[in-house]
N, CA, C and O of each residue as an XYZ file, in Angstrom:
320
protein
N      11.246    -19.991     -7.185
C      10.510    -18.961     -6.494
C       9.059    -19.396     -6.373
O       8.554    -19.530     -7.488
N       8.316    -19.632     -5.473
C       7.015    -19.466     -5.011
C       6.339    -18.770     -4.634
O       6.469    -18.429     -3.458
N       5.311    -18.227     -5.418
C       4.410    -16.940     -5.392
C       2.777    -17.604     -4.750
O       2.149    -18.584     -5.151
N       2.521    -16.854     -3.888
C       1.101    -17.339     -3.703
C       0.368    -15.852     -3.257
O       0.816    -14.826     -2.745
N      -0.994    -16.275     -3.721
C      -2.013    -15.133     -2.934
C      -3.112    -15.564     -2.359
O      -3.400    -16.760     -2.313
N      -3.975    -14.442     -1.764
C      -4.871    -14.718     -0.805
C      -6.256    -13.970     -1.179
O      -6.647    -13.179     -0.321
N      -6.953    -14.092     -2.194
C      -8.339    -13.398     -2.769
C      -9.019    -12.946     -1.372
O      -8.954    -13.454     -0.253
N      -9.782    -11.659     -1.915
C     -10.295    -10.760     -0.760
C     -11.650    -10.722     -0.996
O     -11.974    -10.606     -2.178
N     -12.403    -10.781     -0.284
C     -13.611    -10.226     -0.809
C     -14.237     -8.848     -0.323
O     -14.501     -9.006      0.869
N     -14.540     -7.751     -0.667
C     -14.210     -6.441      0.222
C     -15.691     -6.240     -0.128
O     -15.988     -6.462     -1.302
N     -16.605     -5.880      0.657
C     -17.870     -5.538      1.030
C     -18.143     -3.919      1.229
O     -17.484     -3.311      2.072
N     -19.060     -3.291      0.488
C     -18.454     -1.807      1.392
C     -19.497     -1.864      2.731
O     -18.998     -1.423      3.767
N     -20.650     -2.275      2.804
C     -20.950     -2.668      3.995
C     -19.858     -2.818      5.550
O     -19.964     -2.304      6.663
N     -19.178     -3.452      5.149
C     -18.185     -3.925      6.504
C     -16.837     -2.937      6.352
O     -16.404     -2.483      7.411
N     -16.007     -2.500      4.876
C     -15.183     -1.556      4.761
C     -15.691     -0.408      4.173
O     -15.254     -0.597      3.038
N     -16.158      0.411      4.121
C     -16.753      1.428      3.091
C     -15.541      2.226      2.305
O     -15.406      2.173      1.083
N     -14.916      2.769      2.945
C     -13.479      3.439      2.761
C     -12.524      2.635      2.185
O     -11.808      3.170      1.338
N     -12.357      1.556      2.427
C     -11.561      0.178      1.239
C     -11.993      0.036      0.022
O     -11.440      0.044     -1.078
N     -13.560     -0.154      0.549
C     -14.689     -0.358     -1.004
C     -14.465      0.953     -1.797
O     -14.330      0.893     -3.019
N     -14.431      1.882     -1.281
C     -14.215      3.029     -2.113
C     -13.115      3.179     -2.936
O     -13.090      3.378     -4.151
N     -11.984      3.036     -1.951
C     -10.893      3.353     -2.640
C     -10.655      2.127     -4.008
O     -10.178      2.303     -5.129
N     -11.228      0.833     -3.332
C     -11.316     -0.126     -4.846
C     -11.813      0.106     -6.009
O     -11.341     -0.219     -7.099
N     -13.200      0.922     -5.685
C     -14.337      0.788     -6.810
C     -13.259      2.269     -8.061
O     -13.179      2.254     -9.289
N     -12.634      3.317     -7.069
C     -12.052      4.791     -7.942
C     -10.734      3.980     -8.575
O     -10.172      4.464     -9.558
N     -10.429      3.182     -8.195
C      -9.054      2.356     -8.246
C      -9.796      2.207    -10.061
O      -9.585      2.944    -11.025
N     -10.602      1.080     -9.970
C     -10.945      0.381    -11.091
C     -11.747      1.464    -12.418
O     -11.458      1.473    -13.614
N     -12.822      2.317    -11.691
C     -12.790      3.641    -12.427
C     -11.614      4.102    -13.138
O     -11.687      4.209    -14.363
N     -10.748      4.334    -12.648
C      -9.456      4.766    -12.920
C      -8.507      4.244    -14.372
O      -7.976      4.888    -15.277
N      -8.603      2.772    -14.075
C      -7.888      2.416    -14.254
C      -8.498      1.083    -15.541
O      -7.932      0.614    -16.529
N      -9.370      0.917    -15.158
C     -10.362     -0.487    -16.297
C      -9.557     -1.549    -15.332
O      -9.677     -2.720    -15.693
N      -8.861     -1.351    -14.318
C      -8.895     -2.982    -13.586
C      -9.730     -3.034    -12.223
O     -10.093     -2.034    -11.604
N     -10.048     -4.757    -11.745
C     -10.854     -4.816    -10.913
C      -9.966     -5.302     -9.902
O     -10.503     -5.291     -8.795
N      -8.526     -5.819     -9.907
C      -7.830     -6.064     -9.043
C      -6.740     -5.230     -8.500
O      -6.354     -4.169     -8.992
N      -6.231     -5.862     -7.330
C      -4.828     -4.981     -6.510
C      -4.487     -5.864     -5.778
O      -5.040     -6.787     -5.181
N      -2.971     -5.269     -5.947
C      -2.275     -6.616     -5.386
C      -1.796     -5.890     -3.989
O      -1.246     -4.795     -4.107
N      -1.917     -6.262     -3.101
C      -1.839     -6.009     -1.666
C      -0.854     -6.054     -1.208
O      -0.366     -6.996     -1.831
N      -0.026     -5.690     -0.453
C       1.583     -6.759      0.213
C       1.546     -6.096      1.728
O       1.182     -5.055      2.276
N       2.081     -7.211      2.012
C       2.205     -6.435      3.807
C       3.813     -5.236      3.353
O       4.404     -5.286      2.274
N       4.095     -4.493      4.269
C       4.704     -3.395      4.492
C       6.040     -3.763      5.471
O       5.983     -3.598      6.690
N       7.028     -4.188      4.914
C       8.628     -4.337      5.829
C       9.394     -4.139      4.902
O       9.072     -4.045      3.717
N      10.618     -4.049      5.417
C      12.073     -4.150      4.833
C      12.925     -5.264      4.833
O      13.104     -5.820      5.916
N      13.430     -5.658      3.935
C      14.071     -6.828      4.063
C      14.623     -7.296      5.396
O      15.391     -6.540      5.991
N      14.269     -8.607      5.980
C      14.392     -9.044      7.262
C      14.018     -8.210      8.679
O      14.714     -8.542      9.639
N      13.184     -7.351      8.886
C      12.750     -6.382      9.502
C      11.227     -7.224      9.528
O      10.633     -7.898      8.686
N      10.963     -6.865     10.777
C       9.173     -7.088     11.354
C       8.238     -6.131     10.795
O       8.364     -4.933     10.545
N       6.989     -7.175     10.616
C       6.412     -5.797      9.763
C       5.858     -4.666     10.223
O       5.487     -4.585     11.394
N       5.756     -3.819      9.493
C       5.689     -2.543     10.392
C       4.063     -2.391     10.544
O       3.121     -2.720      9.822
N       4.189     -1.620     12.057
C       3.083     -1.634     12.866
C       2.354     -0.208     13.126
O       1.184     -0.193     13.509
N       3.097      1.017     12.900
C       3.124      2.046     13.502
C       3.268      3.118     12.690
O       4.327      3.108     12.063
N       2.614      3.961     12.510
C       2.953      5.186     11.722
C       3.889      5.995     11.792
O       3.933      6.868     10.925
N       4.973      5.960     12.889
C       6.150      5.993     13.188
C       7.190      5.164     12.668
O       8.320      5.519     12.333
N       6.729      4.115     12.638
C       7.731      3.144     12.291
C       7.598      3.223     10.535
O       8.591      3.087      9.820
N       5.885      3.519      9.857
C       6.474      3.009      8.151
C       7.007      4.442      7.705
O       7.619      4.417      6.637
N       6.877      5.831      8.391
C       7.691      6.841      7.835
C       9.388      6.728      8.074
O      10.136      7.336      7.308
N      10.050      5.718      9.447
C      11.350      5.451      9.322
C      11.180      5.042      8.139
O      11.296      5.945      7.310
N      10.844      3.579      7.536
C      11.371      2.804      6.726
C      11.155      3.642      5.687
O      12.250      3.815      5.153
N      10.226      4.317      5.059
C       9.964      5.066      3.744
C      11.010      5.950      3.976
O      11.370      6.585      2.985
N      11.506      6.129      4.861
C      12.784      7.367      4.217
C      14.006      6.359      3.839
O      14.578      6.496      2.758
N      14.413      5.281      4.812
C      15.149      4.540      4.718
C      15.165      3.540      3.473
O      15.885      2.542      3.499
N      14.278      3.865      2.287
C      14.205      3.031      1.708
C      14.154      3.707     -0.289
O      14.511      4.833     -0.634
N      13.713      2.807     -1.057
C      13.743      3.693     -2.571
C      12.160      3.533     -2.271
O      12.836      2.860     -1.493
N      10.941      3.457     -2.099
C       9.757      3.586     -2.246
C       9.418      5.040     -2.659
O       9.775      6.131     -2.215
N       8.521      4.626     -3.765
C       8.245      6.315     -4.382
C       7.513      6.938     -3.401
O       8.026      7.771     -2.654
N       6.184      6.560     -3.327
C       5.632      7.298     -2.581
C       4.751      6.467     -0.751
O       4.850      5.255     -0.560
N       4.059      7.329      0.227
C       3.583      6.691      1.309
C       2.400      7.601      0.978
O       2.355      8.795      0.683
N       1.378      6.591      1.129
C      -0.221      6.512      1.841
C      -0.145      6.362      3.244
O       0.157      5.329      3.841
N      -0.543      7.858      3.911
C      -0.909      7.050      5.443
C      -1.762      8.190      6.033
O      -1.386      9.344      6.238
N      -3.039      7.634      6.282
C      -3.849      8.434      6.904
C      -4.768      9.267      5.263
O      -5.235      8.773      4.237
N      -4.682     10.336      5.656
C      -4.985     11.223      4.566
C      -4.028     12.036      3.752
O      -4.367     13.010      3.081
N      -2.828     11.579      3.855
C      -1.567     12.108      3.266
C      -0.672     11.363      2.440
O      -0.327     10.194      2.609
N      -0.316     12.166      1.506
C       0.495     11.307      0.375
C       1.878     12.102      0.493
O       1.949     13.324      0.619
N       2.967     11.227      0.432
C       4.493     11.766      0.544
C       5.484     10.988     -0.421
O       5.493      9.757     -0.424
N       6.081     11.523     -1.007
C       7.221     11.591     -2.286
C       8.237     10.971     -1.484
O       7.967     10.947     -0.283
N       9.234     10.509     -1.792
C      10.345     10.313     -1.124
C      11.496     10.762     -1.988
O      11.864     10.113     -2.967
N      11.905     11.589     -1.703
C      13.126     12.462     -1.827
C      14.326     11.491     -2.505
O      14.798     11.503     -3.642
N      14.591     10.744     -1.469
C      15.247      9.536     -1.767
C      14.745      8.263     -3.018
O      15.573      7.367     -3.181
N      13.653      8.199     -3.730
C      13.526      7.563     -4.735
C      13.925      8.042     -6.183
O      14.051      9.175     -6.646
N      14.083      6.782     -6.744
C      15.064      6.421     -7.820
C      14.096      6.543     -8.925
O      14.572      6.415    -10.052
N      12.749      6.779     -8.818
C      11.872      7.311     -9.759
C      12.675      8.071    -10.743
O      13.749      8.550    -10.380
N      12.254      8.224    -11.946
C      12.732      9.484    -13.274
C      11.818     10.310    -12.963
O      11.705     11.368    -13.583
């Protein structure tokens, strides 16, 4: 298996709303990192559309979706 990543450097200057959500992340939590991943389903294109990642989040075990200003449970996850 080959794992690789891609270090970010996030500015709040250029993202403010990224920078934010990093800096409450690490508040939170005592870490300074996050691991990122693009958003598909096995052999599926990645998704593009806010239409398209609420198909796959139902279609899928993912606990929860971030999108926009809304957070959603999935009914369908295998969470305890």
């Amino acid at each position: 298996m080959h794992i690789s990543g891609l270090p970010q450097i996030i500015r709040r200057e250029i993202n403010p709303e990224y920078y934010d959500i990093l800096t409450e992340y690490n508040r939170l939590t005592g870490l300074s990192i996050l691991v990122n991943t693009s958003f598909n389903m096995h052999e599926e294109p990645i998704i593009r559309t806010a239409a398209e990642a609420v198909a796959a989040f139902f279609e899928s075990h993912i606990d929860s979706l971030a999108l926009g200003p809304f957070l959603a449970d999935n009914p369908n996850s295998t969470r305890a």
